[in-house]
C-alpha positions in Angstrom: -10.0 -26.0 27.7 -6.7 -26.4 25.8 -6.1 -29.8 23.4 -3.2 -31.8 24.1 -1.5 -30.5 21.1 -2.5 -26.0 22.7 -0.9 -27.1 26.0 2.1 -29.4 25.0 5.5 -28.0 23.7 5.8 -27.4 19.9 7.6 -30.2 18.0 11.1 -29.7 17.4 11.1 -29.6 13.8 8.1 -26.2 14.5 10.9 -24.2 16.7 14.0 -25.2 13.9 11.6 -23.9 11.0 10.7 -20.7 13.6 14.7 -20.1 13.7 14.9 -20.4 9.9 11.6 -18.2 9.1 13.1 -15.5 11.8 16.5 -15.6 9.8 14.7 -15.2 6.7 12.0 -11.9 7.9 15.4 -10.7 9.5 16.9 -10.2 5.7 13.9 -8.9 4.6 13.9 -6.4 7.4 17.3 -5.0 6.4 16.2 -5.1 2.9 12.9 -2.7 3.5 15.8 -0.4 5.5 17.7 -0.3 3.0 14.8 0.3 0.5 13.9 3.6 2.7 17.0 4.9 2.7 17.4 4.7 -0.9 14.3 6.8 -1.3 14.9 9.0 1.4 18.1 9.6 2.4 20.9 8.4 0.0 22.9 10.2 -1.9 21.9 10.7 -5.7 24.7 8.7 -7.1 24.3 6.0 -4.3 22.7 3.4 -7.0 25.1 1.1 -7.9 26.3 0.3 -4.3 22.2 0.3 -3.4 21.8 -2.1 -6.6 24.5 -4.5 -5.5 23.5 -4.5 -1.8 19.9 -4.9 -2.5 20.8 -7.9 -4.9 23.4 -9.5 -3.1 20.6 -9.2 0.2 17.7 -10.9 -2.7 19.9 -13.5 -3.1 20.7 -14.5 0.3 17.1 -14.0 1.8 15.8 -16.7 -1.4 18.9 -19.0 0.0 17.6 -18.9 3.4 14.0 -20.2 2.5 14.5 -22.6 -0.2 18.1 -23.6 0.2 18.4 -24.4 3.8 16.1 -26.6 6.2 12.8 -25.3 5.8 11.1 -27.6 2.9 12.4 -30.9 5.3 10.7 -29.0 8.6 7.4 -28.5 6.8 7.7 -32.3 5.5 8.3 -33.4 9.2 5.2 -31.2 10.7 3.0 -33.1 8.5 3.3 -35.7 10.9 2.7 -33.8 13.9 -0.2 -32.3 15.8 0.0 -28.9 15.9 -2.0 -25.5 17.6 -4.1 -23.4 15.2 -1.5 -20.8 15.3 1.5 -23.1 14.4 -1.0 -25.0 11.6 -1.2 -20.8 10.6 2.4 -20.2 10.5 3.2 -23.7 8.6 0.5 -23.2 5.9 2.4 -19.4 5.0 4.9 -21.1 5.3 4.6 -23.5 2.9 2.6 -21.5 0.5 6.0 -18.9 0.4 8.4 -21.8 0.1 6.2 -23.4 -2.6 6.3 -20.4 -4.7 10.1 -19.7 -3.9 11.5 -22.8 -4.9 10.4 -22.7 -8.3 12.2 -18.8 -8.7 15.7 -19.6 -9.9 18.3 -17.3 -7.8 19.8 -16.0 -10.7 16.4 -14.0 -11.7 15.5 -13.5 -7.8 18.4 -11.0 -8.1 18.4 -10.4 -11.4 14.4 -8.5 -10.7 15.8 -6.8 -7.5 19.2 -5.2 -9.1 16.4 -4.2 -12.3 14.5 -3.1 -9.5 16.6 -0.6 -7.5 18.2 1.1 -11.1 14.7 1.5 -12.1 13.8 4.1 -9.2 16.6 6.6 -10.0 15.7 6.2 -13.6 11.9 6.5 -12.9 12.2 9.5 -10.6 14.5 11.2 -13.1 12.3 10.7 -15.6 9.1 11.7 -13.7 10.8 15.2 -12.8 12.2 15.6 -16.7 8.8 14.2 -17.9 10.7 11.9 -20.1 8.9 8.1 -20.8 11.7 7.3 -22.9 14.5 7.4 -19.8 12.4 4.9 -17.8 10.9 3.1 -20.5 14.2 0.5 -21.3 14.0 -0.4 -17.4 10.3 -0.8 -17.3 10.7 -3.1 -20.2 13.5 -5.4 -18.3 11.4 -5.6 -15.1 8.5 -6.6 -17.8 10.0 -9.4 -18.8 11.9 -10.5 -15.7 8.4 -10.5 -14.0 7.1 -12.8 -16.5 9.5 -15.0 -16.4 8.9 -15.3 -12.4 5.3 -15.8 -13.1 5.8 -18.4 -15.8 8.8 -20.6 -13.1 6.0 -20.3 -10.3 3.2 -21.8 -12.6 3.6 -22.1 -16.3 0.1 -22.9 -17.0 -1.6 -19.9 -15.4 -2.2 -16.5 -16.5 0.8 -14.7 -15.3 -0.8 -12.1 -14.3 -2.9 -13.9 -11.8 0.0 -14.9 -10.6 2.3 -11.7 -10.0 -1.3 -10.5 -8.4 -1.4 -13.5 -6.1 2.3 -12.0 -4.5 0.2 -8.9 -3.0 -3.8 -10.9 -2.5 -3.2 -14.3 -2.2 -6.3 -15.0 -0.4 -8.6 -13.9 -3.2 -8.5 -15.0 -6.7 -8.2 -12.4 -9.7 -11.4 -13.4 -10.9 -13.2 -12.3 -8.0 -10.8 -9.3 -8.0 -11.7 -8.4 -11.4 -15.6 -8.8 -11.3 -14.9 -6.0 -8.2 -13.5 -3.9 -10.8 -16.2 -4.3 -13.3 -18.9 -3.4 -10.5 -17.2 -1.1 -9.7 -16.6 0.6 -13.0 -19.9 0.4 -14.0 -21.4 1.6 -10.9 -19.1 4.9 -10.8 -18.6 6.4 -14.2 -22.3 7.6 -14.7 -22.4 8.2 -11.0 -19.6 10.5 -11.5 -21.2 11.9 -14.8 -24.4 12.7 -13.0 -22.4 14.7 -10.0 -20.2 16.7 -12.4 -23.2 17.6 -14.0 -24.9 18.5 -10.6 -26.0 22.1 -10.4 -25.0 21.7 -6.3 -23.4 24.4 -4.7 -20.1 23.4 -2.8 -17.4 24.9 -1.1 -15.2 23.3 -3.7 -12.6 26.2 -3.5 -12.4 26.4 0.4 -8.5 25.7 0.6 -7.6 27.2 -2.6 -4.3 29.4 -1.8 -1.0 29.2 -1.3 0.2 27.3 1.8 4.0 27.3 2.8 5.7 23.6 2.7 7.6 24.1 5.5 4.2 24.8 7.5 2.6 22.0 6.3 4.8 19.8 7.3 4.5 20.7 10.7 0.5 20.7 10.4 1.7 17.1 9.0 3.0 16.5 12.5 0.4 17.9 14.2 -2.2 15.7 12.6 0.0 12.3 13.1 -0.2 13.4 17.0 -3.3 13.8 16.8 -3.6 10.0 15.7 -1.4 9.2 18.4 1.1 7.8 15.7 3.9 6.9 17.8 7.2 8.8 16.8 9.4 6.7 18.9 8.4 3.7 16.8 8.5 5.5 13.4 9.8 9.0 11.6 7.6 11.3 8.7 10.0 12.4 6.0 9.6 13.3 2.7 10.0 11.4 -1.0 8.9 11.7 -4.5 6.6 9.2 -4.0 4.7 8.5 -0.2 4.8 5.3 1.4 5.4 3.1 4.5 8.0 1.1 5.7 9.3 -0.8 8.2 7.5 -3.5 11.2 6.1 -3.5 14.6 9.4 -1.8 16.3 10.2 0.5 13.7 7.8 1.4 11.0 8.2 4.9 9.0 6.1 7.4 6.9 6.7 9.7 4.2 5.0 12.0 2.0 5.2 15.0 -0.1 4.2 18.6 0.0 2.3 21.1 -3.0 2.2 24.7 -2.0 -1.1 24.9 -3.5 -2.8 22.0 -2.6 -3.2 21.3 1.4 -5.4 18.2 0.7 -1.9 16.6 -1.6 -0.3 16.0 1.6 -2.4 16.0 4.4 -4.6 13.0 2.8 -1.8 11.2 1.8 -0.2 11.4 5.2 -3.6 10.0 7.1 -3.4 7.3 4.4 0.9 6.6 5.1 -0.4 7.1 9.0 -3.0 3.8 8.2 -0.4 1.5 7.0 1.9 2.4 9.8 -0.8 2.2 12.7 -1.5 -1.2 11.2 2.0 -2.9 11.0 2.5 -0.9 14.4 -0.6 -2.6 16.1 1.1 -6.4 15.2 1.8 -8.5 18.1 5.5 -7.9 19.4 5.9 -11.4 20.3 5.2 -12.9 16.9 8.0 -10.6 15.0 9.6 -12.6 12.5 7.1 -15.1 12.4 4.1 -15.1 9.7 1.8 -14.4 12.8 3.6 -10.9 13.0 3.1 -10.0 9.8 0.2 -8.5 8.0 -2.3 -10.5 6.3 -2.1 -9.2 2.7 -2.0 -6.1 1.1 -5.7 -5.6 0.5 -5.9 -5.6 4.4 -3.3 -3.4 5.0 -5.1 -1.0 2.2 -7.8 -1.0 4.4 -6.5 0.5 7.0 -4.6 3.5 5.2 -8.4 4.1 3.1 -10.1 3.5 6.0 -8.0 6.4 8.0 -7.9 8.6 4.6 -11.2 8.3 3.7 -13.9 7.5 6.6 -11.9 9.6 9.1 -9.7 12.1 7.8 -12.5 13.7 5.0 -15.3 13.4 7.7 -16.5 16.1 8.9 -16.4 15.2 13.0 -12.3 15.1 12.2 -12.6 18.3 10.8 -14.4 20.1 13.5 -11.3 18.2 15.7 -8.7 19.3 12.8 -10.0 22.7 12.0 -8.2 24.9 14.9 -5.1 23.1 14.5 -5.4 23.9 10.2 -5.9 27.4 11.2 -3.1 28.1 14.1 -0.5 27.1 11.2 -2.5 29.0 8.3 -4.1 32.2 9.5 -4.9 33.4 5.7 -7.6 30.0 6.2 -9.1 31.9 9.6 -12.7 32.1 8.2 -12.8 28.7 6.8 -15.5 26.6 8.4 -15.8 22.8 9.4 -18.8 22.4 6.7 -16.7 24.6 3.7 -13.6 22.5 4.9 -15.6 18.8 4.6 -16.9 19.7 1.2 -13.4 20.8 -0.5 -12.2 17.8 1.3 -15.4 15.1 -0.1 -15.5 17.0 -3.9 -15.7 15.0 -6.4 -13.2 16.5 -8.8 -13.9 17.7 -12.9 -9.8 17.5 -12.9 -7.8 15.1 -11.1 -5.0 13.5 -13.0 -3.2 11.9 -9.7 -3.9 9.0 -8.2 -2.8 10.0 -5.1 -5.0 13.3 -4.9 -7.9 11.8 -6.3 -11.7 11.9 -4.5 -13.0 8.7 -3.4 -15.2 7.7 -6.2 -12.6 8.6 -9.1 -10.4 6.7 -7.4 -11.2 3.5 -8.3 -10.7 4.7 -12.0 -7.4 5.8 -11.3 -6.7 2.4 -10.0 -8.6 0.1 -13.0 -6.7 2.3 -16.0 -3.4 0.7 -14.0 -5.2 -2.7 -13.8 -5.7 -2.8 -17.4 -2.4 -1.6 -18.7 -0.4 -3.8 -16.3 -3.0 -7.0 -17.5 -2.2 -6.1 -21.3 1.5 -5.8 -20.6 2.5 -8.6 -19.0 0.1 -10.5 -21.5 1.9 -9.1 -24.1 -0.8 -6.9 -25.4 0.5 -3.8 -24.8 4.4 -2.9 -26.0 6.2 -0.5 -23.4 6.3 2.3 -25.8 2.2 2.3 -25.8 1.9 2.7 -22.6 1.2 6.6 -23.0 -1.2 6.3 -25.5 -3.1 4.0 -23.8 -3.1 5.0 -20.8 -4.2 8.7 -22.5 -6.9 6.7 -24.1 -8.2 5.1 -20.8 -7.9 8.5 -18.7 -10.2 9.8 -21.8 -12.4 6.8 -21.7 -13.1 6.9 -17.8 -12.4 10.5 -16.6 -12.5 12.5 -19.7 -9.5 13.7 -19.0 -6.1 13.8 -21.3 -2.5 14.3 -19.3 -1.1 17.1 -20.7 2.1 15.1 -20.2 3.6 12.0 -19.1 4.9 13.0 -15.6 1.7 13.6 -14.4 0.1 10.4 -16.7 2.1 7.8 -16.9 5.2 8.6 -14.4 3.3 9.5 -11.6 3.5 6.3 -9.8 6.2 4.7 -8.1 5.0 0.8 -8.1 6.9 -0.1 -11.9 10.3 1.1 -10.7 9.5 -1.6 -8.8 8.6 -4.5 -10.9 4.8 -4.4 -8.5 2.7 -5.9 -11.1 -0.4 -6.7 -9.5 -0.3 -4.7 -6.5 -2.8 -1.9 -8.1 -6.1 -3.7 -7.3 -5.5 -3.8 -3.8 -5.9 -0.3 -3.1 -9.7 -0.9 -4.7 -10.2 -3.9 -2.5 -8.7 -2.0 0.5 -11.0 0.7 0.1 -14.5 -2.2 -0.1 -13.0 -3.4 3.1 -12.4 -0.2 4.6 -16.1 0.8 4.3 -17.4 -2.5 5.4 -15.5 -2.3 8.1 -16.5 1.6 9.2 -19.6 0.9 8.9 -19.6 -2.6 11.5 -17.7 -0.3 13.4 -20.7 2.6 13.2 -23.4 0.1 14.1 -21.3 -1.6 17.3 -20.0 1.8 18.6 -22.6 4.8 19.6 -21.4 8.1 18.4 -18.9 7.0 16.7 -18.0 10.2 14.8 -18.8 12.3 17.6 -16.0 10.4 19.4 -13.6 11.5 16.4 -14.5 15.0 17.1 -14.3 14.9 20.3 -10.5 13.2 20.5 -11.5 10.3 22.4 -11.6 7.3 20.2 -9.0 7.9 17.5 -7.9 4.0 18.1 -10.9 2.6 17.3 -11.0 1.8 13.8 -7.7 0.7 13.4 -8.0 -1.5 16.2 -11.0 -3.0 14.8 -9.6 -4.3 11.7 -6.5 -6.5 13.3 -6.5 -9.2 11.0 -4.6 -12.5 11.7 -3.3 -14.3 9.7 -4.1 -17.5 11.5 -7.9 -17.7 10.4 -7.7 -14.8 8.0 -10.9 -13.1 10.2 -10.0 -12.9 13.1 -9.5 -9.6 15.1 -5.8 -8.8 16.4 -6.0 -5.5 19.0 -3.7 -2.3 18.8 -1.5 -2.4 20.9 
């Protein structure tokens, strides 16, 4: 039965602050557009303009939510009796606002002009393998970020608080006590593989494998996962990601001619995040309710699709005649020498993106570390290669030969993402917890994969709303 406050209509004061949020997510929209396009599409020397628009677009979206209405609607609906869902979208609400009002707009555009010269300068310095052309702009968003951090709350760590922008629903503490577990429990795990005497199919795929090809096998696989191309687009970028909502939410990734597994992985994973922001309710766009629930979740779904679907061996069996049409030089490769290259657990991986599952997380804790020691100030800029050498020696006993595959090879800097690292680790414990309630409450469930008959499942298990941050949301 509905309360009085489920079945009456919303205060007035709810629907203005609904108008000024929608105004607000509407900027941000254009922003993420304009994001893609600068990493896609747009000409090389494009920056400057980029810069300005990006900046000028910072600016205005900050003005919306902490210069207009919104902190007198939230201090009305204190007043008022409101539905779980409207409490939902007031509490984001508020906890946005909160943070945004103590961000000066100077530095708000300050960090996003920093932000958009930093990719051309990181990706020209990843292809020249050059630390020293990026390292001036990773040093400016270094400091911008902690000055954000210390205007939000000047008596936490700032870390903690750059980390609460991507997880706020889970304290660092308990983030980093994940790490540690996880730290410990894998690095003589991994020893004790390597040193396995097991005999794999660890060379399967090894060849040569035309770009051009598997980018149509790319296709091929997103159809498979009913990805819905006239919501969204797969393109390529130095870097793969997702972009984009509900309507119109986009892929890209990248392509090595000898290495199959470098893009068809990372494509599964780009496919996750898009199924997910796909899958949000088209009603509540704009509103916090049509958003996702924080970036650990959304990891979650792109590990989850990457990991318990696209290296099992039931996908393979589905994937296998598809792999083969496009590369007939893989014709005698079999589902069970295809699932072993695809579950190795590497002697050599330097990328994060490439990585096996359980190196993974070492990939994503030598970032942790660096990013906690440089925005502490414990770590200059122009250490960060060393030390990240000396972690990739400590964890993986493995040295980059050079910086481009070390240092470089992530996008999230350019940014100014300090703090959004962890969640891929966090994302991946969620994904498995949620694979394997989804194992015990459907029969067969890999036999549906292999079959073609369930591909929705998982995603659609792992909706997530934001209003009681456990609840299940359905795909649509």
């Amino acid at each position: 039965m509905a309360t009085e406050a489920e079945s009456a209509d919303p205060p007035a004061a709810y629907t203005a602050l609904l108008d000024e949020i929608e105004r607000y997510n509407a900027v941000g929209s254009a922003q993420s557009v304009l994001s893609w396009d600068q990493q896609v599409m747009m000409p090389e020397r494009g920056t400057p303009a980029r810069s300005q628009q990006l900046s000028t677009l910072s600016s205005l979206s900050h003005e919306l939510l902490v210069d207009g209405d919104v902190g007198d609607h939230l201090d009305t609906l204190d007043d008022e009796s409101l539905t779980t869902d409207q409490q939902a979208v007031v509490r984001e609400v508020r906890r946005q606002y909160r943070r945004a009002e103590r961000v000066p707009r100077d530095l708000v555009e300050d960090i996003s002009e920093a932000s958009s010269e930093a990719l051309g300068a990181w990706e020209s310095a990843r292809e020249n393998d050059d630390f020293d052309e990026f390292a001036p702009h990773l040093e400016r968003l270094v400091d911008l970020k902690r000055q954000y951090a210390e205007h939000i709350d000047p008596d936490a760590d700032p870390y903690a608080v750059l980390f609460a922008d991507y997880e706020p629903c889970l304290p660092l503490s308990k983030a980093e006590s994940i790490l540690d577990e996880l730290r410990e429990t894998l690095v003589p795990l991994i020893d004790d593989i390597r040193a396995s005497d097991a005999d794999l199919a660890t060379d399967a795929l090894d060849g040569t494998y035309d770009t051009d090809t598997q980018e149509d096998l790319a296709r091929d696989v997103l159809e498979l996962l009913d990805y819905d191309f006239d919501r969204g687009r797969l393109d390529t970028s130095t870097h793969p990601f997702t972009s984009g909502n509900q309507f119109d939410c986009r892929i890209t990734t990248r392509f090595d001619p000898e290495d199959p597994l470098g893009s068809l992985l990372p494509t599964i994973h780009e496919f996750g995040h898009a199924y997910y922001t796909l899958g949000l309710p088209d009603e509540e766009f704009g509103t916090p309710l049509g958003d996702d629930r924080d970036l650990s979740v959304h990891e979650s779904q792109s590990r989850l699709w990457e990991n318990h679907v696209g290296r099992s061996e039931a996908f393979w069996e589905l994937l296998l005649p598809k792999f083969t049409d496009r590369f007939p030089q893989a014709e005698d490769l079999s589902v069970r020498d295809a699932y072993e290259a695809a579950n190795q657990v590497y002697d050599e991986n330097l990328i994060r993106v490439e990585a096996d599952e359980l190196t993974y997380h070492l990939h994503i804790i030598v970032r942790f570390e660096i990013e906690r020691e440089l925005i502490g100030g414990d770590l200059a800029v122009d250490e960060v290669p060393d030390r990240w050498n000396e972690l990739y020696e400590e964890y993986l006993g493995l040295t980059p030969p050079s910086d481009a595959v070390g240092c470089l090879q992530d996008i999230h800097w350019s940014h100014g993402s300090f703090g959004y690292f962890p969640t891929y680790s966090l994302g991946s414990v969620m994904a498995a917890q949620l694979y394997d309630a989804a194992d015990d409450a459907i029969d067969e469930l890999d036999r549906r994969f292999a079959l073609a008959s369930s591909t929705r499942l998982a995603s659609g298990s792992a909706r997530t709303s934001i209003a009681t941050g456990n609840d299940t949301r359905r795909a649509s």
